[in-house]
N, C-alpha and C positions, 0 to 999 in steps of 0.2 A: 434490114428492117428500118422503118422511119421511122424519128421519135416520135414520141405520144406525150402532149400535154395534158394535165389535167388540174381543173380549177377547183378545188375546195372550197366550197362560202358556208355560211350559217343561212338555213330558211329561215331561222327564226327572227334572223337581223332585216329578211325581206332582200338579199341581194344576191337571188337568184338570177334576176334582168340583167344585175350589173353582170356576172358570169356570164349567162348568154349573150350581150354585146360582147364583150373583149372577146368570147368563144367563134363568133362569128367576124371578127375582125384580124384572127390570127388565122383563120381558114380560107379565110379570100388573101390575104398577105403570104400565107405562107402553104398553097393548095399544092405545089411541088414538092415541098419537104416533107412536109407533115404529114403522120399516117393516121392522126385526128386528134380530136380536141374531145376532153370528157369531164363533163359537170358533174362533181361529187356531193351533196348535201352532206356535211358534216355533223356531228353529233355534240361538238363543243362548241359551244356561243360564241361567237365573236369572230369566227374562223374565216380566213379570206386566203388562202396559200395559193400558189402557183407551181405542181411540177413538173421538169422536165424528165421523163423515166421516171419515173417516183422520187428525184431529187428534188428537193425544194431551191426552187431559186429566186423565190418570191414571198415575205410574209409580211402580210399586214401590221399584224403585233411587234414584228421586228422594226420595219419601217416607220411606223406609228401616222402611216394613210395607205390609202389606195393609189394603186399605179396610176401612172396617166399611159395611157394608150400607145402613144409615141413611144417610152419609155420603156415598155412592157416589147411593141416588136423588134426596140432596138433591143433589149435583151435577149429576145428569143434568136433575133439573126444573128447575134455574135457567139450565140452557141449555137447553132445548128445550120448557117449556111454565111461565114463572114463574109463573103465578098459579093452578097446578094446588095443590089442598091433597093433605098423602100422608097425614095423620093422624096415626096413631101416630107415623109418622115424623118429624114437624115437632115433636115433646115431644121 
């Protein structure tokens, strides 16, 4: 089975869009590995996590910002396909 990401955000903070970019940026990046990408509306304010399987390997509160893009598929490539190259992304 292929991993499943899923983006946790608060509606309430308005960064649904932000979810949806990155969700659609890790589906065009990563459409061979992945068996999809699934936007959670969370019930705690502030909420911005990333998991892979229901591992978290991303949290906002931990990090104290939001990923940048680059950042976010190099994390996701070095767990779920290292020796994928992303291009632009690896500069």
């Amino acid at each position: 089975m292929k991993p499943v990401i899923t983006i946790e955000y608060c509606p309430k903070c308005g960064w649904l869009l932000r979810a949806a970019y990155m969700a659609q940026e890790l589906l065009t990046t990563f459409h061979a590995e992945l068996g999809g990408v699934t936007l959670r509306p969370s019930e705690t304010a502030g909420t911005y996590t990333i998991f892979l399987n229901e591992q978290p390997v991303f949290d906002r509160k931990e990090a104290g910002h939001f990923p940048e893009i680059k950042f976010l598929k190099q994390l996701v490539r070095d767990l779920i396909a290292p020796d994928k190259q992303l291009g632009h992304s690896d500069r």
